[in-house]
C-alpha atoms as a printed R data frame, in Angstrom:
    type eleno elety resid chain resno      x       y      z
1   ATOM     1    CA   UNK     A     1 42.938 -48.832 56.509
2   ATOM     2    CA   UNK     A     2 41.273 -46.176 58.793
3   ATOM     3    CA   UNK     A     3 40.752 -43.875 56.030
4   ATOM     4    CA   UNK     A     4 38.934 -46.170 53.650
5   ATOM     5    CA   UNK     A     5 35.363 -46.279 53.230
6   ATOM     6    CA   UNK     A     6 32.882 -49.413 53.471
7   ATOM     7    CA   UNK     A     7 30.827 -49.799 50.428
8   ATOM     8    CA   UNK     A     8 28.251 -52.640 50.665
9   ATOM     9    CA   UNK     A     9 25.787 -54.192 48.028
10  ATOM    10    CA   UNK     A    10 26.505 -56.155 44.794
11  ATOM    11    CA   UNK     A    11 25.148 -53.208 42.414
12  ATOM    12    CA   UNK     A    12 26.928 -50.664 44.391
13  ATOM    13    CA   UNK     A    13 29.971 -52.277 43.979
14  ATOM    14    CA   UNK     A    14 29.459 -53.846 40.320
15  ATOM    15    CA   UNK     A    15 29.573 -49.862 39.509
16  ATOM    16    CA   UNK     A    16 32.908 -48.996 41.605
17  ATOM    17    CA   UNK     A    17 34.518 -51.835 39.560
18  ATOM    18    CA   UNK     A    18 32.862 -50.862 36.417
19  ATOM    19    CA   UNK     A    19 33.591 -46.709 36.544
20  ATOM    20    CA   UNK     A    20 35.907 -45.822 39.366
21  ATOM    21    CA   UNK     A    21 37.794 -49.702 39.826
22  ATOM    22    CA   UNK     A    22 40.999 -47.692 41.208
23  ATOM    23    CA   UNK     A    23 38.906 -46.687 44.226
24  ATOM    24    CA   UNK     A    24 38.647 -50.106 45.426
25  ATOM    25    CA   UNK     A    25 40.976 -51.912 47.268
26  ATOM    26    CA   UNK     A    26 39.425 -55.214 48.361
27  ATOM    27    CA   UNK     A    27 36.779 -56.911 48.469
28  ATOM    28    CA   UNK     A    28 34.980 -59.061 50.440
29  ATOM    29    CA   UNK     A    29 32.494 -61.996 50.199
30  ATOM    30    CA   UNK     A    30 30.680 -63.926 52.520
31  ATOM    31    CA   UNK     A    31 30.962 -67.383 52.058
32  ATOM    32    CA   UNK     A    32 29.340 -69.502 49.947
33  ATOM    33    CA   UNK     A    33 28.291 -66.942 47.912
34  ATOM    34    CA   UNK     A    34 28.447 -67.880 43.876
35  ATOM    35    CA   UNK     A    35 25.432 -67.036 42.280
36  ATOM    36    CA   UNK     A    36 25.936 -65.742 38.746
37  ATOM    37    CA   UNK     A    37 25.951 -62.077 39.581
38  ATOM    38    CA   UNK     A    38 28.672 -62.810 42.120
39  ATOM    39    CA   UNK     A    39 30.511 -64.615 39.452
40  ATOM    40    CA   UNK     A    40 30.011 -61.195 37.263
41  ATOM    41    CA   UNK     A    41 31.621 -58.980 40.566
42  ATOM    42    CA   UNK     A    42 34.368 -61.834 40.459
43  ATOM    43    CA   UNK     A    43 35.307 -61.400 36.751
44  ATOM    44    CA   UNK     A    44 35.299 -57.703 36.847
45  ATOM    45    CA   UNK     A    45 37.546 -58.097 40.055
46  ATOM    46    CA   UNK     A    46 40.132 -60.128 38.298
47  ATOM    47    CA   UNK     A    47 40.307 -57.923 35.081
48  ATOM    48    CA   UNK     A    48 41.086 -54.625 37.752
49  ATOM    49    CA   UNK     A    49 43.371 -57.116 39.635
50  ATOM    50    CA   UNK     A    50 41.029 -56.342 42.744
51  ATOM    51    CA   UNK     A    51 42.061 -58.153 45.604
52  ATOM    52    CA   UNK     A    52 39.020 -60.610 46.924
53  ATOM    53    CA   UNK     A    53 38.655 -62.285 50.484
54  ATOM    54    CA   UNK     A    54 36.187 -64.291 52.427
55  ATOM    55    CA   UNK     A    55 35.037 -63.420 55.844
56  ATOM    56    CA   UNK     A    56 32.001 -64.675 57.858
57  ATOM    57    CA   UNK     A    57 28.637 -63.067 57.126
58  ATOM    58    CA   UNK     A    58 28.601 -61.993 60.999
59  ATOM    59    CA   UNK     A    59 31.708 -59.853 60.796
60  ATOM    60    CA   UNK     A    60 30.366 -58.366 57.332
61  ATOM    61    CA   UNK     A    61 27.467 -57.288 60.080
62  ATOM    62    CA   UNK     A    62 30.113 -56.075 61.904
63  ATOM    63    CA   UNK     A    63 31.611 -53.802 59.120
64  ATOM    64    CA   UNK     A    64 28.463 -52.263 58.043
65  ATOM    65    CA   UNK     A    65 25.111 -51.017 59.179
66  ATOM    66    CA   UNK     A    66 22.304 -52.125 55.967
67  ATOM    67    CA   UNK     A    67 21.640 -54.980 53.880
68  ATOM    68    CA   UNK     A    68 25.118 -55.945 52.550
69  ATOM    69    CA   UNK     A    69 23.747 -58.696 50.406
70  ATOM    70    CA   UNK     A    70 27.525 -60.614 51.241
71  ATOM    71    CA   UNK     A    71 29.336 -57.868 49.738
72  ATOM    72    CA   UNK     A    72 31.259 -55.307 51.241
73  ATOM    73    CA   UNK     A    73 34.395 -53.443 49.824
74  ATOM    74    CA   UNK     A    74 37.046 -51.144 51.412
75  ATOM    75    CA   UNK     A    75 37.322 -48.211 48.761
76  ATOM    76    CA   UNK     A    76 39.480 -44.530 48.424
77  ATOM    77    CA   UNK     A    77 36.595 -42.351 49.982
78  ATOM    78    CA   UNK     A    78 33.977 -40.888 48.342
79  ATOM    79    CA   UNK     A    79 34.115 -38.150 45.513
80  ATOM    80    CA   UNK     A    80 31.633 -35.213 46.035
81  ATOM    81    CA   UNK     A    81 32.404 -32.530 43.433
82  ATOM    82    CA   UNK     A    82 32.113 -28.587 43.829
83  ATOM    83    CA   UNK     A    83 30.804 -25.826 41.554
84  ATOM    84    CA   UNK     A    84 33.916 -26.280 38.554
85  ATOM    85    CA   UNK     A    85 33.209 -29.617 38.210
86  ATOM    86    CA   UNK     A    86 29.453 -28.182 37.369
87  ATOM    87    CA   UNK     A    87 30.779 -26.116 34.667
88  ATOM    88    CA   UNK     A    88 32.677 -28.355 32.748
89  ATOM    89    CA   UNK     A    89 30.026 -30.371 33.080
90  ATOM    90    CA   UNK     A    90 27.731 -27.949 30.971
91  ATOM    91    CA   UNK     A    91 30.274 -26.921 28.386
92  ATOM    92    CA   UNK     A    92 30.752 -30.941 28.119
93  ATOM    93    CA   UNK     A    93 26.516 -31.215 27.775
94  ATOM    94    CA   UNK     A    94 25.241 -31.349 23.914
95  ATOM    95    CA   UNK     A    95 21.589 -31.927 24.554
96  ATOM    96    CA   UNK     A    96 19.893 -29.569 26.600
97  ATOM    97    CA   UNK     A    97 21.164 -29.955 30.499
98  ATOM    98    CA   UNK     A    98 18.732 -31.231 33.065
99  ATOM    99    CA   UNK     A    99 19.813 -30.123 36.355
100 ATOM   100    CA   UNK     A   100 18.517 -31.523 39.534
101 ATOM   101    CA   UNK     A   101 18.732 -29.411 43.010
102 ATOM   102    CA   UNK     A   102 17.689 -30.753 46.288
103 ATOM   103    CA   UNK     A   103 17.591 -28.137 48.723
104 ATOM   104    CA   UNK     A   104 17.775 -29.428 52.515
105 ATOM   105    CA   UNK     A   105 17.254 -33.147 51.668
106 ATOM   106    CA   UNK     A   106 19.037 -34.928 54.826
107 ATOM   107    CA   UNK     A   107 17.872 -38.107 54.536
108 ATOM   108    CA   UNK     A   108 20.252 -40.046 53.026
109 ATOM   109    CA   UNK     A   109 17.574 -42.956 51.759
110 ATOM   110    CA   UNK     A   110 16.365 -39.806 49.978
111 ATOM   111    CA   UNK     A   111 19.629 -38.675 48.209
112 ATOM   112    CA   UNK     A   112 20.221 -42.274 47.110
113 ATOM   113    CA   UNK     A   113 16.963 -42.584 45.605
114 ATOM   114    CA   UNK     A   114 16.725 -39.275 43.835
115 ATOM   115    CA   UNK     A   115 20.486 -39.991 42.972
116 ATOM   116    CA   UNK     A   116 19.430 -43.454 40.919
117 ATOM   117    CA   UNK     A   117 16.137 -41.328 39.685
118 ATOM   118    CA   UNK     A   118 18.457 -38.823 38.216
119 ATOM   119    CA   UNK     A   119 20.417 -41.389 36.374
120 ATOM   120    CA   UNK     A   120 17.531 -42.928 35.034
121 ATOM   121    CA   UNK     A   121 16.301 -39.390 33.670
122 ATOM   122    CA   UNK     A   122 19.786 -38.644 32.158
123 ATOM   123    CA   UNK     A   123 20.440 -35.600 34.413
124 ATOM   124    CA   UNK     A   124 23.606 -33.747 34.073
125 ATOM   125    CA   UNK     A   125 24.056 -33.672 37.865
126 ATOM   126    CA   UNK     A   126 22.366 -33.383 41.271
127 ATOM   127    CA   UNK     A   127 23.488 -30.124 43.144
128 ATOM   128    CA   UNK     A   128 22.887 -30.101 46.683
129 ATOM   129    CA   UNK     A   129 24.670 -27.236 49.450
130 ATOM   130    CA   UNK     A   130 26.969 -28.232 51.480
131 ATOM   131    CA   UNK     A   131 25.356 -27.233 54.908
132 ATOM   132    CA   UNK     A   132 22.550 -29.416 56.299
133 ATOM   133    CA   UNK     A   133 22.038 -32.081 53.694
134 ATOM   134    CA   UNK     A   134 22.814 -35.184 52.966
135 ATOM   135    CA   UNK     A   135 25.963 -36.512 51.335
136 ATOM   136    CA   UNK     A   136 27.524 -39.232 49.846
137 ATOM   137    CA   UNK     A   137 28.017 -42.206 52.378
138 ATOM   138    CA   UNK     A   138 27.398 -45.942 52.067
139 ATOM   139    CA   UNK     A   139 24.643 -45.619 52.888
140 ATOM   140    CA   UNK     A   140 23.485 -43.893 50.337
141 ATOM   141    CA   UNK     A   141 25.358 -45.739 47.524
142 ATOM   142    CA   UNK     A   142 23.422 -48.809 48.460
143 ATOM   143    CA   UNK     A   143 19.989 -47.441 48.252
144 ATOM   144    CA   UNK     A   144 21.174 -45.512 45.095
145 ATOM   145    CA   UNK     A   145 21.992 -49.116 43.443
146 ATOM   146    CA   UNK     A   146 25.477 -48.081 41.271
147 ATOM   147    CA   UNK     A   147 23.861 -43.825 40.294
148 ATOM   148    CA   UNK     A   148 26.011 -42.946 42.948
149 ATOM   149    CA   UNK     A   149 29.242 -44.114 40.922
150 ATOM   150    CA   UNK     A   150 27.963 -42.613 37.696
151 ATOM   151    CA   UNK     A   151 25.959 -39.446 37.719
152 ATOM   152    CA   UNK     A   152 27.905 -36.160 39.542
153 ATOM   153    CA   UNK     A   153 26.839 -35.097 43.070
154 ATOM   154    CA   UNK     A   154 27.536 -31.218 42.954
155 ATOM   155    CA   UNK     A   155 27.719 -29.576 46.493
156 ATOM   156    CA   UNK     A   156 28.047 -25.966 46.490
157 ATOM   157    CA   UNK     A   157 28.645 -23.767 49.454
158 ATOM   158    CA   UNK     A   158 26.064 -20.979 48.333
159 ATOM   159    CA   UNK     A   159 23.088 -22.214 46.256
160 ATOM   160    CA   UNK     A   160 20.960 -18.767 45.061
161 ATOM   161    CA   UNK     A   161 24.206 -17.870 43.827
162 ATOM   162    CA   UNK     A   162 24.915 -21.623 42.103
163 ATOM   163    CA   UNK     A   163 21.466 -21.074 40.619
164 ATOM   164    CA   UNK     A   164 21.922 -16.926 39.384
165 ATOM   165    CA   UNK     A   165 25.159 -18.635 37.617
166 ATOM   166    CA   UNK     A   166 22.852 -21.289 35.894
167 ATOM   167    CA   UNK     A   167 20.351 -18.740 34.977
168 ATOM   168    CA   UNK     A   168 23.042 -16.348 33.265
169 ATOM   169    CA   UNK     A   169 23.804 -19.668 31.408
170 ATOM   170    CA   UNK     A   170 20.382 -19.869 30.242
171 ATOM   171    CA   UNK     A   171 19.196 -22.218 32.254
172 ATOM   172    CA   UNK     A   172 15.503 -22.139 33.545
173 ATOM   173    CA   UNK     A   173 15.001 -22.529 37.183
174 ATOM   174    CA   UNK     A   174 11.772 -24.505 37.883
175 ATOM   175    CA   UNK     A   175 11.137 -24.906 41.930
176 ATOM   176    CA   UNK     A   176  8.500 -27.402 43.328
177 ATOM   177    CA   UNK     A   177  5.784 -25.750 45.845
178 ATOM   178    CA   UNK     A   178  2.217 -26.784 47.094
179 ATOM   179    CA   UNK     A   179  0.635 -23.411 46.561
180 ATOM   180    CA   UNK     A   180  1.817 -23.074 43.097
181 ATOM   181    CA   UNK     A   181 -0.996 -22.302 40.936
182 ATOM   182    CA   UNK     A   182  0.654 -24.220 37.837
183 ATOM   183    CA   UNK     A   183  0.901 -27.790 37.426
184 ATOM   184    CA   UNK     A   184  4.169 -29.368 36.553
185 ATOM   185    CA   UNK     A   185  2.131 -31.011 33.527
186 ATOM   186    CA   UNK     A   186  1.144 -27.547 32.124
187 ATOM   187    CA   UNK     A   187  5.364 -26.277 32.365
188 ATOM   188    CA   UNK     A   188  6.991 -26.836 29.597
189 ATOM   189    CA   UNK     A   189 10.183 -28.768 30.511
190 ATOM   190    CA   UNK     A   190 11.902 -29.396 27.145
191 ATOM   191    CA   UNK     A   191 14.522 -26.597 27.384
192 ATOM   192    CA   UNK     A   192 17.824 -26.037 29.376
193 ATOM   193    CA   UNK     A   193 16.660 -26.978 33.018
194 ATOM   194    CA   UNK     A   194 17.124 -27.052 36.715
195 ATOM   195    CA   UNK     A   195 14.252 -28.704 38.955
196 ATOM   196    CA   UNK     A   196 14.419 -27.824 42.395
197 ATOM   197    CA   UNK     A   197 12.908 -29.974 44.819
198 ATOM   198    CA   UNK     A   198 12.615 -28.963 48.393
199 ATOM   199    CA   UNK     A   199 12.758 -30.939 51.668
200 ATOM   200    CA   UNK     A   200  9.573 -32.686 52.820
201 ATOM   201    CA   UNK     A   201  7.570 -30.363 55.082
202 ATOM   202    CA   UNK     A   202  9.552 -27.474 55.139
203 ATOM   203    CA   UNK     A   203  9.970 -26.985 51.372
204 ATOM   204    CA   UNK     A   204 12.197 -24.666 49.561
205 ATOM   205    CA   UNK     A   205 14.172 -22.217 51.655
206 ATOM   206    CA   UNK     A   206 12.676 -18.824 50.859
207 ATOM   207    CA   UNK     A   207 15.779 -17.530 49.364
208 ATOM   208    CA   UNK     A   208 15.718 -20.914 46.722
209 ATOM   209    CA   UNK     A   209 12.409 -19.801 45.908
210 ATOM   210    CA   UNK     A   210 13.141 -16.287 45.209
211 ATOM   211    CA   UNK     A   211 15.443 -17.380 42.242
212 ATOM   212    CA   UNK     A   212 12.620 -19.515 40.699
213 ATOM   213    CA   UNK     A   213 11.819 -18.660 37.438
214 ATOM   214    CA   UNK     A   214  8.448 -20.633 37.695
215 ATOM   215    CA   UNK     A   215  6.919 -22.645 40.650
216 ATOM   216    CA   UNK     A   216  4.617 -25.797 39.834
217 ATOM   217    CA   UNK     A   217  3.401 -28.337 41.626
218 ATOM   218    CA   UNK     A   218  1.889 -31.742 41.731
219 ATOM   219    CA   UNK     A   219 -1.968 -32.540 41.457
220 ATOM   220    CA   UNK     A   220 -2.393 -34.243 44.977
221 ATOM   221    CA   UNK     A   221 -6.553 -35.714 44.944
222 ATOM   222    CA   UNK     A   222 -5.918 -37.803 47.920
223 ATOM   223    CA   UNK     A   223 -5.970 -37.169 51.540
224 ATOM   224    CA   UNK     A   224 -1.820 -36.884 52.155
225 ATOM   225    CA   UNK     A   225 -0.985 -33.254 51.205
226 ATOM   226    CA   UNK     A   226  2.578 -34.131 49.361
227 ATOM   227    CA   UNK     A   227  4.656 -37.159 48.055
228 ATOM   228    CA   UNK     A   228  7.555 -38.768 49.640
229 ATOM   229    CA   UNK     A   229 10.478 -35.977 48.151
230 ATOM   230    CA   UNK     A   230 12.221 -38.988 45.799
231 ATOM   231    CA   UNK     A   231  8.455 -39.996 44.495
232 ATOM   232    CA   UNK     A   232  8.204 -36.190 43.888
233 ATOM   233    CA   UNK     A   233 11.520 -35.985 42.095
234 ATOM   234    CA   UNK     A   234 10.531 -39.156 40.120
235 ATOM   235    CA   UNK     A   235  7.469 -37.950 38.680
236 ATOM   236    CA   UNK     A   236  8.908 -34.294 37.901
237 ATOM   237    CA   UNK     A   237 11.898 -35.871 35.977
238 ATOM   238    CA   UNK     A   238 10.556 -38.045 33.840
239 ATOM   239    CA   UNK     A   239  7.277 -35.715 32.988
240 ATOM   240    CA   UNK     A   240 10.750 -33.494 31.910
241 ATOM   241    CA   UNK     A   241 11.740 -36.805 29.758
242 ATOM   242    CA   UNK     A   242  8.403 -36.902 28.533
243 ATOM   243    CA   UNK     A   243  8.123 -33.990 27.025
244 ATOM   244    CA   UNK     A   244 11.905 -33.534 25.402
245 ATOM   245    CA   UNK     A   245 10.828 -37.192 23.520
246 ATOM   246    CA   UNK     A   246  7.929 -35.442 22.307
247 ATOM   247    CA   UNK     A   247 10.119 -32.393 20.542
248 ATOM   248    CA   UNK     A   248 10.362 -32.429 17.136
């Protein structure tokens, strides 16, 4: 039992039974719980023959730190994919790829929200190295409301190189910086892509930038000088959207 993970939150466990439902290996309720969306968890329980128990909503405190909403499964731990699994993933991609790298994002609120902004966007993935970022924990699942079951998290252990193998590909790299002199408005989005956003404050690591094919940035007319780093990713993903719904 040691080696299973705690997975809390009735979306982020609606979308372990509805894509990975061999991960999980019980679940539990707090009582008195039967709402209709529980009854929706219950049904997709019983068709993947998922064990479910009741336990007191104190020891579900117990279990987990977060909002567990009365939910709270024991799953296989979590799946973070490496560089083939990005491959296949492009020679599997018939529209143009959309690519999303976050480059020294440790907050794991963060990574769960860009993670469900992806999805939303219809990226292809979310890359992210290995050192000093965030990963995949529950976390993260729960503020990523299901994306965390559906759309690829991609760590790599060297990311200019991840990125000089996307641009032989034909992918265009487009980083995010302050000084840019180019809006992200004014970039033209609508081919193969990756979008690189950096960590708040410190940015893109100087070697990330250096394998930018183009920098832009966001018009800021207020007094804060950037955007919360998901709220960033948010608005530079779906001006991408935007603009491949406008292509003939």
């Amino acid at each position: 039992m040691s080696q299973l993970e705690k997975i809390y939150g009735v979306h982020a466990v609606q979308a372990l039974l509805q894509h990975h439902p061999k991960r999980v290996k019980q679940i539990w309720l707090s009582e008195g719980r039967s709402e209709p969306r529980i009854q929706a968890l219950l049904e997709l329980a019983a068709q993947n023959r998922v064990q479910v128990g009741q336990a007191e909503r104190r020891e579900l405190d117990a279990w987990v730190e977060g909002v567990h909403q009365g939910v709270v499964a024991e799953v296989s731990p979590s799946q973070v994919w490496g560089e083939l699994m990005l491959e296949e993933l492009l020679e599997r991609t018939e529209t143009p790829p959309l690519i999303l790298v976050l480059d020294g994002v440790t907050d794991p609120h963060n990574l769960g929200a860009c993670l469900r902004t992806a999805d939303a966007a219809g990226a292809t993935a979310v890359v992210v190295p290995k050192d000093k970022s965030a990963t995949l924990t529950p976390v993260v699942r729960k503020v990523a409301c299901g994306a965390a079951e559906v759309i690829p998290l991609v760590a790599v252990t060297n990311l200019a190189r991840t990125l000089e193998k996307l641009q032989q590909r034909g992918l265009w790299v487009v980083g995010t910086a302050g000084e840019a002199e180019q809006e992200v408005y004014q970039q033209d989005l609508t081919g193969p892509l990756v979008m690189i956003m950096g960590a708040e404050g410190k940015g893109m690591r100087r070697l990330t930038r250096e394998h930018c094919d183009f920098l832009v940035k966001l018009p800021m007319a207020g007094s804060v000088s950037s955007l919360n780093v998901s709220v960033a990713t948010g608005v530079c993903l779906f001006e991408a959207v935007r603009q491949r719904g406008l292509r003939p």
